[in-house]
C-alpha positions in Angstrom: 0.0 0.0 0.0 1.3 3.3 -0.8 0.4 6.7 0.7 -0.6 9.7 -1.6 2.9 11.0 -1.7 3.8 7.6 -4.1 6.0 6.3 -1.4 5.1 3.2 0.4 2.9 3.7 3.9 5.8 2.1 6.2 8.5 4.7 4.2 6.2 7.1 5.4 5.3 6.5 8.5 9.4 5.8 9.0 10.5 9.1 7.8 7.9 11.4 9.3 6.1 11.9 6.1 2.4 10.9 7.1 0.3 13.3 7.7 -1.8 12.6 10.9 -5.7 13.0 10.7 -6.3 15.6 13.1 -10.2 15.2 14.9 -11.1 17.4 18.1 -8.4 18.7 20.1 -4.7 19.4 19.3 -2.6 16.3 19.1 -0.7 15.6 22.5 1.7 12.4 21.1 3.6 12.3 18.0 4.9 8.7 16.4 8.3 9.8 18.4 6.5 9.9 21.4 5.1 6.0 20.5 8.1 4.5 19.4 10.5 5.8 22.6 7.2 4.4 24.8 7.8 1.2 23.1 11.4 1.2 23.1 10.9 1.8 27.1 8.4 -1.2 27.5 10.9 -3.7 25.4 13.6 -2.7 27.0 12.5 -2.9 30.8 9.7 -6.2 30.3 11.2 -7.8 26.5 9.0 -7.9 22.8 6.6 -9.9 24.1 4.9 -7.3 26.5 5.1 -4.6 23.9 0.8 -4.1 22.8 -0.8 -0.8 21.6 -2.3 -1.2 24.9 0.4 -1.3 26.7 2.5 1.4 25.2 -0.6 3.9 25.3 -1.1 2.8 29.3 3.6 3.7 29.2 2.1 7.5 27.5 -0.9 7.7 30.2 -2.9 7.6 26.8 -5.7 5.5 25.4 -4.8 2.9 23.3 -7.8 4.8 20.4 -5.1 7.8 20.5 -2.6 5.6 19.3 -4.0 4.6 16.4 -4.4 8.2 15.0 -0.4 8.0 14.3 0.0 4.1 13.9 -2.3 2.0 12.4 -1.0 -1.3 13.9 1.2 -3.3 16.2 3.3 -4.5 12.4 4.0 -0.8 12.2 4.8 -0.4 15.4 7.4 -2.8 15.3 9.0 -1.3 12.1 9.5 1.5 14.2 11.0 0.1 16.8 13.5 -2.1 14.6 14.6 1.6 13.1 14.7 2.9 17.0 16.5 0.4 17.9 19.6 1.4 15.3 19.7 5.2 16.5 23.5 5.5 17.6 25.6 7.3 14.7 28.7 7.2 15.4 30.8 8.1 12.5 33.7 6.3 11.4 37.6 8.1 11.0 38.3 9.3 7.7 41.8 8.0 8.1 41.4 4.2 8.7 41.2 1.7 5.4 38.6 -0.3 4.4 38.5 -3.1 6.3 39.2 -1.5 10.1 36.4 0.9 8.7 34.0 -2.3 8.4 35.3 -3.9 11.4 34.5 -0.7 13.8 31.1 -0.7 11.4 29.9 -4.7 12.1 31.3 -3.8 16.0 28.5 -0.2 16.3 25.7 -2.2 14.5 26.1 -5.1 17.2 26.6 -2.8 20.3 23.5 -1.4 18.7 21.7 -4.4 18.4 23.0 -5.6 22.4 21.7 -2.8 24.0 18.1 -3.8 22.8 18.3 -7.6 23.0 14.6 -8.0 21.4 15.4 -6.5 18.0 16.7 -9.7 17.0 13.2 -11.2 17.9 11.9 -8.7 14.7 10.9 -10.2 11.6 13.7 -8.3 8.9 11.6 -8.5 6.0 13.5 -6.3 3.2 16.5 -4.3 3.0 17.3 -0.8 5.1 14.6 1.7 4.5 14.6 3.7 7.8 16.6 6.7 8.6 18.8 5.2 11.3 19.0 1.7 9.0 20.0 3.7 5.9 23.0 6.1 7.9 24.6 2.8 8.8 24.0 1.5 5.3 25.6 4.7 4.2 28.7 4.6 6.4 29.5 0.9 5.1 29.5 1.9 1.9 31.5 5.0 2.3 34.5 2.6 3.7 34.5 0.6 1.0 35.0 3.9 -1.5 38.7 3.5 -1.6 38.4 -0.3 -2.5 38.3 0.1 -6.3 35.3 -1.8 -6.0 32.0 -0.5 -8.5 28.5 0.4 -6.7 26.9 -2.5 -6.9 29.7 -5.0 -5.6 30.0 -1.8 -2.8 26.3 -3.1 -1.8 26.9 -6.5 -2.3 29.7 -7.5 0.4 27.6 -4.5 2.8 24.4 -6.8 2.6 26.7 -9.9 2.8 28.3 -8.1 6.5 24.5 -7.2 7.1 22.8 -10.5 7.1 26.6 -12.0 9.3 25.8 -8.9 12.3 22.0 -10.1 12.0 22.8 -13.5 12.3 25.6 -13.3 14.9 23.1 -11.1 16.6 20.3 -13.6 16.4 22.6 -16.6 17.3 24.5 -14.7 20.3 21.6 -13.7 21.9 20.1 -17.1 22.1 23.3 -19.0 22.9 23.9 -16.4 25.7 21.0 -17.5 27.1 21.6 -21.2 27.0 25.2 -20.6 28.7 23.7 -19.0 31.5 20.8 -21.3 32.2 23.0 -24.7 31.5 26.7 -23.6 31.4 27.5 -27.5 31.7 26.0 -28.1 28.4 28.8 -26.0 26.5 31.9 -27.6 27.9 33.1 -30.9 28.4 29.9 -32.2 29.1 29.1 -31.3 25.5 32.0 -33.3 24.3 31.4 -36.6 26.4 27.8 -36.5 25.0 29.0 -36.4 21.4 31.8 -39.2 21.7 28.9 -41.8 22.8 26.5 -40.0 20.0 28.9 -39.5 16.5 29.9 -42.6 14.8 33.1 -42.2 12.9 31.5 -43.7 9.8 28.5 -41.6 9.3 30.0 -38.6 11.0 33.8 -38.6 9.9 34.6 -35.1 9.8 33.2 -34.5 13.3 34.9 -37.7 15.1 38.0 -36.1 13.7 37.0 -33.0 15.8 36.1 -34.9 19.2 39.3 -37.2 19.1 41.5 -34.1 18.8 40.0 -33.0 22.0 38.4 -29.3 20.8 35.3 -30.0 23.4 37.1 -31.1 26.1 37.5 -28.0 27.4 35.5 -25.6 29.9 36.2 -22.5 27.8 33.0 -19.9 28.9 30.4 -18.8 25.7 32.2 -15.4 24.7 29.7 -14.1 22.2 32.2 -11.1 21.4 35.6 -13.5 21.3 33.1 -15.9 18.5 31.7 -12.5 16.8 35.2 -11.3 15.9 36.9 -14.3 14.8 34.2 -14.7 12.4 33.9 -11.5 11.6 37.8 -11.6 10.8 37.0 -14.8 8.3 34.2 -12.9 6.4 36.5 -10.0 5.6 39.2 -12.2 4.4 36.9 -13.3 1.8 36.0 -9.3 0.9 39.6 -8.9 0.9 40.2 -11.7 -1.8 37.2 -10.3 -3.6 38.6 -7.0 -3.8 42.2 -8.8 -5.3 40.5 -10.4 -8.1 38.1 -7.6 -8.7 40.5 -4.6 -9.0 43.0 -7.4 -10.8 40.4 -7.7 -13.3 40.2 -11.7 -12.7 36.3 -11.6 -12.0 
């Protein structure tokens, strides 16, 4: 659905663009005022609390008010995925391309950690909010030296996209299971698989259990796992931008 402006109603609503229909008194809320009332109610009770209910009772409004600037809970929650991505800090002009995308992947995660339940968001097409499209921007700005052309520019971004997302996604749920059963990530974990694997229709990973990787007590580090995959993902950009600029591709 599209608004009368030609853009679509979520672009709108995202970028301040709708235009409110105004009956009997002055407005008192805005669609900032609902999204930072949502924000608050995920943040302090998790997504699942988060109704237009709730979030008018956070504003002291009725949850009819509500709807005169948001017409659902779907839109609420594309606000709050936008909200939740509102810490721009800029990247040195100095630093090459891939400390640029490493300092990048780091904001969007401390981004993403400090509201736990964006992960829990259905993602469901590529940046289109303000906040979104300023970190879009800035990834793509520190691949400018690269020698790479526009669209491979957007092509290893969305690539390091969907990795934060996914380490994101992954981290928070592992975090969880390390705190509830820490036992279940150590040793434990290893002793259960020597009984499980068979070396015939699992060779690969009896390889991996007879060299002893699980036998330690090493703690979940979701940061220690994020980099060093983080680090693999831009070795591959790096090889990318070799055969691109060398002409090979």
């Amino acid at each position: 659905m599209t608004d009368e402006i030609g853009l679509p109603a979520e672009v709108t609503l995202l970028w301040g663009l709708r235009e409110t229909v105004r009956r009997g008194r002055k407005p008192s809320l805005t669609v900032a005022d609902i999204t930072r009332a949502a924000v608050e109610v995920a943040d302090a009770e998790g997504l699942a609390a988060v109704s237009m209910s709730r979030v008018a009772a956070q504003l002291g409004n009725s949850t009819m008010a509500l709807y005169r600037y948001v017409k659902s809970k779907d839109e609420l929650l594309l606000l709050m995925s936008d909200a939740a991505m509102d810490g721009q800090q800029d990247l040195p002009d100095d630093v090459d391309w891939r400390t640029g995308l490493t300092l990048w992947s780091r904001g969007v995660l401390r981004m993403l950690r400090r509201h736990p339940w964006s992960a829990q968001i259905p993602i469901s097409g590529p940046p289109i909010g303000p906040n979104n499209l300023w970190w879009f921007d800035r990834a793509l700005h520190a691949l400018g030296e690269t020698g790479l052309d526009e669209e491979d520019k957007v092509g290893v971004v969305m690539g390091l996209l969907t990795f934060v997302h996914g380490e994101h996604r992954l981290s928070v749920d592992l975090s969880k299971g390390y705190a509830e059963h820490p036992e279940a990530f150590g040793r434990q974990y290893g002793i259960a698989l020597a009984q499980l694997v068979d070396a015939r229709r699992f060779p690969a990973l009896s390889k991996v259990i007879a060299a002893g990787v699980f036998e330690g007590e090493v703690p979940y580090d979701e940061e220690v796992e994020g980099e060093f995959v983080l680090g693999l993902y831009l070795d591959g950009v790096a090889a990318f931008i070799e055969r691109r600029t060398a002409g090979q591709e």
